[in-house]
C-alpha positions in Angstrom: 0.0 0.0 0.0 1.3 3.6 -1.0 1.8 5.8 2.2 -0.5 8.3 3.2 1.2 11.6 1.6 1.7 9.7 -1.7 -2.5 8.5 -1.4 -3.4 12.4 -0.6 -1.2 13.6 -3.8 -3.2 11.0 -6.4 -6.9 11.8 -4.1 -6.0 15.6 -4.8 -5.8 15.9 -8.6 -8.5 17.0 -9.5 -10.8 17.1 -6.9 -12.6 20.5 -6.5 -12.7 20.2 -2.2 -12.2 17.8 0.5 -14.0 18.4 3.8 -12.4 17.9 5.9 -9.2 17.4 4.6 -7.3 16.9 8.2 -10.2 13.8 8.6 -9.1 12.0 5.5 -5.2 12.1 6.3 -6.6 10.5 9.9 -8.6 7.9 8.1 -5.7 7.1 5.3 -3.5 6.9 8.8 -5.3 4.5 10.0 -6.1 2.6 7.3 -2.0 1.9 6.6 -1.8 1.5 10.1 -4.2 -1.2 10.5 -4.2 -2.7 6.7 -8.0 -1.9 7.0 -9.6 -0.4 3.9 -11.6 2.7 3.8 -15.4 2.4 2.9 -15.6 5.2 -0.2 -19.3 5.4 -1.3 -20.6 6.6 -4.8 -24.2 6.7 -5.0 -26.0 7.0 -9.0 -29.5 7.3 -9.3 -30.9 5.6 -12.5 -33.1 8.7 -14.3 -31.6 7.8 -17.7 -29.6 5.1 -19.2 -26.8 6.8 -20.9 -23.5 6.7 -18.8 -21.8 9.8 -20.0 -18.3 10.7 -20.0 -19.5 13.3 -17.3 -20.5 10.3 -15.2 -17.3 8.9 -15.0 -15.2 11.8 -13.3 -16.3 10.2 -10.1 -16.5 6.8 -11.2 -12.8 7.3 -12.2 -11.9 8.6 -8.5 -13.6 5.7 -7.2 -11.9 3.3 -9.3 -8.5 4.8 -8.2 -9.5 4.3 -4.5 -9.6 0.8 -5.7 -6.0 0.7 -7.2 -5.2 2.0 -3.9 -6.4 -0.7 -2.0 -9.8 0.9 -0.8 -13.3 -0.7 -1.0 -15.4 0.9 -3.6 -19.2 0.7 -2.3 -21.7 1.4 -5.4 -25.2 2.7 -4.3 -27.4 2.2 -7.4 -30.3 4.7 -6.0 -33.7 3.2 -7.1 -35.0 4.6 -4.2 -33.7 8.0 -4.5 -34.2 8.4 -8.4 -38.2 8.1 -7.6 -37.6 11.4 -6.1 -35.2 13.2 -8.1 -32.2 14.9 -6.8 -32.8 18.5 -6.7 -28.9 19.5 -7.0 -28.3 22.3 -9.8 -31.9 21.9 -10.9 -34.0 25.1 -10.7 -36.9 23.1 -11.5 -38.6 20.1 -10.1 -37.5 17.0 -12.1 -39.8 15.1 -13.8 -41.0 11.7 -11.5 -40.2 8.1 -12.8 -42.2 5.5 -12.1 -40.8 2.5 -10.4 -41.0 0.4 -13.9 -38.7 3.4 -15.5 -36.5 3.4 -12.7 -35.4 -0.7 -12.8 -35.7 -1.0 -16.8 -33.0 1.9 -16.3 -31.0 0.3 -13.7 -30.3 -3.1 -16.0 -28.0 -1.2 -18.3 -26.4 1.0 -15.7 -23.9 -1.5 -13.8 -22.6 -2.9 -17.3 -21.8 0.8 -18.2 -20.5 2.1 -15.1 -18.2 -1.7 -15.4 -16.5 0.0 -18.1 -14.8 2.1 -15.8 -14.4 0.4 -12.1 -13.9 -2.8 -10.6 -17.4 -3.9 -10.4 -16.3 -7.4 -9.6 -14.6 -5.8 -6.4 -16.7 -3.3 -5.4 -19.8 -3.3 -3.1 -22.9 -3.1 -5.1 -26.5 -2.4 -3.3 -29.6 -0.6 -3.4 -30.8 2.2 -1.3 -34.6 0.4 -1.6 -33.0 -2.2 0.3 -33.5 -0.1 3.5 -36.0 2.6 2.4 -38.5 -0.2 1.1 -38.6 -1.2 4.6 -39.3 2.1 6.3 -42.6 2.8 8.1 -44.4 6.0 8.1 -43.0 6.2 11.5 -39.6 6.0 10.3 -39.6 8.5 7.7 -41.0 11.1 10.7 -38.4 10.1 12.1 -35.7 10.8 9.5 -37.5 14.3 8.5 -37.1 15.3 12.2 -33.3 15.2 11.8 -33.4 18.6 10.2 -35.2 21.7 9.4 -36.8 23.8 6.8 -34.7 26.2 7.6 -31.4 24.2 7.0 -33.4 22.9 3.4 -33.5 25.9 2.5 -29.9 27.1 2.4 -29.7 25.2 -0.8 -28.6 27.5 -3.1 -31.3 25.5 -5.8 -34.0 25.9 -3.6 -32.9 29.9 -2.5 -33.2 31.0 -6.6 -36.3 29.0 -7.0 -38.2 30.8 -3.8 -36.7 33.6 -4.5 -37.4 33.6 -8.4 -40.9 35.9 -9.6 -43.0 34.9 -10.0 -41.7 31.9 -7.6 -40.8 28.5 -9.0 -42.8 25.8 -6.6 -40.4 23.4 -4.6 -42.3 20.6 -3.6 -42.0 18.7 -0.4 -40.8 15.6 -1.7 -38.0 17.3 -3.0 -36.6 18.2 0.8 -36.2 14.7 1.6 -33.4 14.1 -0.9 -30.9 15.2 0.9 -32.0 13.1 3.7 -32.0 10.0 1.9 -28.8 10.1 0.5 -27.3 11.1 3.8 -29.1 7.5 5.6 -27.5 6.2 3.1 -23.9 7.0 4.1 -25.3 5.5 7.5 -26.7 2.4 6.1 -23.0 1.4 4.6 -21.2 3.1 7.1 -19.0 5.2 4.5 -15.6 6.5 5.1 -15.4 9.0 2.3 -18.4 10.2 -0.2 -18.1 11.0 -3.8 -20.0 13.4 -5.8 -20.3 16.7 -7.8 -19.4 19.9 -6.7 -22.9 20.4 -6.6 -23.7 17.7 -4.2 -21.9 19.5 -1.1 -24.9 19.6 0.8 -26.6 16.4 0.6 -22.7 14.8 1.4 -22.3 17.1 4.6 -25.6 16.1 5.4 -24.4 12.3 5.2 -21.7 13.5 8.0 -24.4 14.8 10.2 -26.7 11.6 10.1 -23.9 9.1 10.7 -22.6 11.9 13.8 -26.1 11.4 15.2 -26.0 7.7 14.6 -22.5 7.0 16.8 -20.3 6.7 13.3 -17.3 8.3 12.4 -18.7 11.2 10.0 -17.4 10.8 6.5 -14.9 12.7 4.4 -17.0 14.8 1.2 -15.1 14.6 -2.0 -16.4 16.5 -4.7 -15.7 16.9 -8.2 -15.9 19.4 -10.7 -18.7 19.2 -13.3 -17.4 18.0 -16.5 -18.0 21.1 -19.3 -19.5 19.1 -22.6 -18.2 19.7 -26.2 -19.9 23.3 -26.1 -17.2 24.5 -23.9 -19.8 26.3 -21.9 -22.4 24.1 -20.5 -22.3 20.9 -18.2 -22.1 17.6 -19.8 -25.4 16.3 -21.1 -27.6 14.0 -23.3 -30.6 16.3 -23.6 -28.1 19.5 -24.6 -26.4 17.1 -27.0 -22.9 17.9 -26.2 -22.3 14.5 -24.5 -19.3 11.9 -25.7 -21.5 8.5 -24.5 -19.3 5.7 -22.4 -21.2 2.8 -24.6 -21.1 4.9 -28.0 -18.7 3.3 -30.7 -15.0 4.2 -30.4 -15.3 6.2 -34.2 -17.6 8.3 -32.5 -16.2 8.9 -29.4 -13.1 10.2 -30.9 -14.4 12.1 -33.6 -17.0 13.7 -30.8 -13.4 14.7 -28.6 -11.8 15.8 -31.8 -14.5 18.9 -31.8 -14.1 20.5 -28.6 -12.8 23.5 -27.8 -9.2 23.9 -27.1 -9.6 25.3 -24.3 -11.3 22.4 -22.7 -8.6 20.7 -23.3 -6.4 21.2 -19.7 -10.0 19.9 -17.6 -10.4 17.3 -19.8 -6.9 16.0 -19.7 -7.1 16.0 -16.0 -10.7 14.7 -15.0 -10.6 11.7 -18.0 -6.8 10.7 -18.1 -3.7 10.3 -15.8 -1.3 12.1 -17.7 0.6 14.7 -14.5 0.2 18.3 -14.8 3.7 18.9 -17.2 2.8 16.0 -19.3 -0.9 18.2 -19.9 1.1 21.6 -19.9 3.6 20.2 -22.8 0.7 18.5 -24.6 -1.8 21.3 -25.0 1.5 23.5 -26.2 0.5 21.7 -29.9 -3.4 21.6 -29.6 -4.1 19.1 -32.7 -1.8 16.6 -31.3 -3.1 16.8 -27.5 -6.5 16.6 -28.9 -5.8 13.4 -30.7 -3.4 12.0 -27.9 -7.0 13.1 -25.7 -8.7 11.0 -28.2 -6.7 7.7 -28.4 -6.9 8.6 -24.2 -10.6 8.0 -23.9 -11.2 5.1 -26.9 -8.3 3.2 -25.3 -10.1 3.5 -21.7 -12.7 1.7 -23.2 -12.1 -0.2 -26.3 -8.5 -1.1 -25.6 -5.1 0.6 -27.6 -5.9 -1.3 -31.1 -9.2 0.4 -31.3 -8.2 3.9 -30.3 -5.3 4.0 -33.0 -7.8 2.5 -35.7 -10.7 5.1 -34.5 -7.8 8.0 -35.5 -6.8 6.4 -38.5 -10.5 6.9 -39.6 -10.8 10.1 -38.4 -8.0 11.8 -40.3 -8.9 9.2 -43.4 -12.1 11.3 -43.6 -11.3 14.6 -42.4 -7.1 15.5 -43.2 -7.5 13.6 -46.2 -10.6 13.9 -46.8 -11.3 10.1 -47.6 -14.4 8.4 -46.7 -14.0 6.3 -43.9 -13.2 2.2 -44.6 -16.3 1.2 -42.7 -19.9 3.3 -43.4 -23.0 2.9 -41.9 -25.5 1.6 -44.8 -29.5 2.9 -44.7 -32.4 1.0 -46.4 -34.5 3.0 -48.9 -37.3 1.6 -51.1 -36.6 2.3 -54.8 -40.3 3.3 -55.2 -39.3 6.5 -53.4 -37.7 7.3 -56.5 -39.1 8.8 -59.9 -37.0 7.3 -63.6 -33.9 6.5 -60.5 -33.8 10.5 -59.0 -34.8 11.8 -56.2 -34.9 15.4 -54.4 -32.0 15.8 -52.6 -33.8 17.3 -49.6 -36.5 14.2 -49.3 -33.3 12.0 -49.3 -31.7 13.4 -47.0 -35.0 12.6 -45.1 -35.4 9.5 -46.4 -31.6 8.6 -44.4 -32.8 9.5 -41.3 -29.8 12.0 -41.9 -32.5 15.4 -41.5 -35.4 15.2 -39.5 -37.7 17.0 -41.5 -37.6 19.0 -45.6 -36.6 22.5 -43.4 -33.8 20.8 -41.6 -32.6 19.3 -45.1 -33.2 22.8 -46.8 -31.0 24.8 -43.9 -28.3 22.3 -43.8 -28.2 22.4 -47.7 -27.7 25.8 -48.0 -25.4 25.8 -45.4 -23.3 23.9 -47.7 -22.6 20.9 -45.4 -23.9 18.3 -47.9 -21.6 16.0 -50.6 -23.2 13.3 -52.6 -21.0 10.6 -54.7 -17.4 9.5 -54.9 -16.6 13.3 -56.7 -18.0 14.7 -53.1 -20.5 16.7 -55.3 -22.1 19.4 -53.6 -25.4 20.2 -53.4 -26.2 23.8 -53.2 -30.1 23.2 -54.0 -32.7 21.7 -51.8 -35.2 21.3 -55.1 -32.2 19.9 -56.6 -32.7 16.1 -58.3 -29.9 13.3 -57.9 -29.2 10.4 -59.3 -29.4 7.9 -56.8 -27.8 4.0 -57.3 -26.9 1.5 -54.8 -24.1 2.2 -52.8 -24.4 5.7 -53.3 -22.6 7.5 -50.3 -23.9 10.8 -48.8 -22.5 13.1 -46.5 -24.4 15.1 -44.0 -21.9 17.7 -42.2 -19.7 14.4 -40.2 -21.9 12.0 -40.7 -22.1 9.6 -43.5 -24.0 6.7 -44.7 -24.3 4.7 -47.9 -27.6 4.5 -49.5 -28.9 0.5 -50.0 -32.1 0.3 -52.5 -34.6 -2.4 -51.6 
C-alpha cells in the first residue's frame, strides 16, 4: 500500500474540495496502520440510461481508491431516483415511475463496469432499506433537520426567491436526507460526488454523527464542461461523448471540442501529470488526438483507439471516406426514372429530420453526394441515386442500400 502523503497527492488531482481534509489524512492513517480499507461510497440514481463521460469523473476517482487498496461501495439509487435529486436543478424534475426506474438500472452497472472494478466493489440498493421504512420511520428521519437548514440550498434559495416563484415541492426536501441515511446504512468512510452535491454529502456526515459513526470525508468533483465548452455535460443538450457509443464516434465527438477544454479534460478523464498536460496542449491538434486515443483506449483497448484515429484523419485531413460506413435502407419506389430530391433523401436517411432541416443544412453547404463529393447547393435539386451511393451530412455519412 502507498503511504499516506503519496495517497493524498493521487486523491487531490483534480478534486474541487475535501471536507475535511485533516479527517481524511486520519482515516488514510489508520487505514496503513491497520491494513484496514476505507469504505468510499458513490451513489447513481438511475433517471436515464446513458453513462456519460461526465458520469465517469467520479467513477474514475472511485476506481483509483480501488488501485489503492480501498473498498469501492456502489449505491445504485432506485429509491432516490423516484424522487429526483434536486442539486443544480431550478426546477422540479420530472418523476419516474418504479418500472422506469429498474428498466434503467439493468443497463447501468454494465456501463459504469466500463470504468471500475465492479467485480470488487460493493454493489447495493438504497430500496434495500427505504422499502422497509414505516411512516413512523420517515418522521423520524425528516425530524433530523429543518426547513430552515433545506433551505440554504442555493437550488432551492433562486427558486423561492425567483418571480413569479418556481414551486419546490415537499418531496424534493427529503433528498438530501435520503442520501445522507444512506452513508449511514453502509457506514462510508469517504463520499463521492459533484461539486454540486456539497450539501446532501455534509448532510451524510451529520446523520452518521447522530448515529455514533465516524462522519465521512465529502469529496467533490468538478462538473465536466460538454463539447460546447460552456455548459455541463449532457444528453438532452447534445454535447455528450457517450461511455457505450462506438470508439469512431467517441473520438471524432473529442476531436470537436474546444481547445480550451482541453487542460479539464486531460485532468478529469486521463492520468497524464500536470507537465505532461502543460507540454501537450502546447500543440493543440496533437493533444486533442493523444486526448482521443486517451478516452477510446479507456474503453475499447489501444488497437481500437489508434484505428478510431486512423479513420478520423482518413475522412477529415484527407478527406477520404472512412473504410467502414454505416448503410440505410430505402425503397426504390421512393424514386421517380432513378432521381430523387435531394432534400427528401436526406430525409429518407434518417440523416434530417424533416424537408426544413434538409433545406438549412443544404444551403449551409454541409452536404456531398458521390465518390466526386458533389455538392449540393439546392434543396429542389434532383440526384441520381444508385446502390451504394454515399452521402455526406456535415460528419456523418451513410451509404444509400435500395430495396
Amino acid at each position: 500500500m502507498k503511504t499516506v502523503d503519496e495517497q493524498l497527492d493521487l486523491i487531490r488531482r483534480g478534486a474541487e474540495q475535501i471536507t475535511p481534509e485533516a479527517d481524511l489524512r486520519r482515516k488514510l492513517e489508520r487505514s496503513v496502520r491497520t491494513g484496514t480499507p476505507l469504505r468510499v461510497k458513490y451513489g447513481i440514481d438511475p433517471t436515464g440510461i446513458d453513462v456519460h463521460l461526465g458520469h465517469t469523473v467520479p467513477l474514475r476517482k472511485l476506481r483509483l481508491f480501488q488501485e489503492l487498496g480501498h473498498q469501492a461501495v456502489l449505491i445504485i439509487g432506485n429509491y432516490t431516483a423516484l424522487v429526483g435529486d434536486p442539486s443544480g436543478r431550478d426546477q422540479t424534475r420530472a418523476r419516474l415511475t418504479p418500472e422506469q426506474v429498474e428498466a434503467n438500472a439493468k443497463d447501468y452497472l454494465l456501463q459504469v463496469s466500463k470504468v471500475i472494478d465492479i467485480n470488487r466493489a460493493e454493489v447495493t440498493h438504497n430500496g434495500d432499506w427505504f422499502g422497509k421504512m414505516t411512516f413512523l420511520d420517515v418522521m423520524a428521519l425528516t425530524a433530523k433537520t429543518t426547513v430552515q437548514r433545506t433551505l440554504e440550498r442555493d437550488d432551492f434559495t433562486k427558486r423561492f426567491r425567483a418571480e413569479p416563484s418556481v414551486p419546490i415541492y415537499l418531496h424534493e426536501c427529503l433528498y438530501p436526507l435520503m442520501q445522507g441515511q444512506d452513508s449511514v446504512e453502509v457506514r462510508a468512510d469517504v463520499e463521492l460526488g459533484g461539486s454540486e452535491q456539497l450539501f446532501n454529502l455534509m448532510m451524510g456526515r451529520k446523520l452518521q454523527e447522530e448515529a455514533g459513526q465516524e462522519p465521512q470525508v465529502c469529496l467533490t468533483l468538478p462538473i465536466l464542461r460538454g463539447r460546447d465548452g460552456v455548459r455541463r455535460m449532457g444528453k438532452s443538450l447534445g454535447n455528450y461523448v457517450g461511455v457505450g457509443e462506438s470508439a469512431k464516434e467517441q473520438f471524432a465527438k473529442t476531436m470537436s471540442i474546444p481547445d480550451e477544454l482541453m487542460p479539464d479534460w486531460f485532468t478529469l478523464l486521463t492520468d497524464h501529470t500536470k507537465d505532461e498536460i502543460r507540454q501537450l496542449i502546447e500543440r493543440p491538434m496533437e493533444a486533442k488526438k493523444t486526448l482521443g486515443r486517451d478516452i477510446v483506449g479507456a474503453y475499447y483497448g489501444t488497437d481500437a483507439a489508434v484505428q478510431a484515429q486512423s479513420e478520423w484523419e482518413k475522412q477529415f485531413s484527407g478527406r477520404q471516406d472512412p473504410t467502414q460506413i454505416d448503410e440505410v435502407q430505402i425503397a426504390a419506389s421512393n424514386l421517380a426514372d432513378g432521381k430523387i430530391a435531394v432534400s427528401k433523401l436526406l430525409v429518407l436517411l434518417n440523416l434530417a429530420k424533416s424537408n426544413n432541416e434538409a433545406r438549412r443544412h443544404i444551403q449551409s453547404g454541409g452536404v456531398t453526394i458521390g465518390p466526386d463529393r458533389e455538392k449540393a447547393t439546392d434543396p429542389n435539386q434532383v440526384v441520381a441515386v444508385a446502390d451504394g451511393l454515399v452521402v455526406r451530412f456535415g460528419r456523418r455519412i451513410v451509404r444509400v442500400r435500395l430495396t
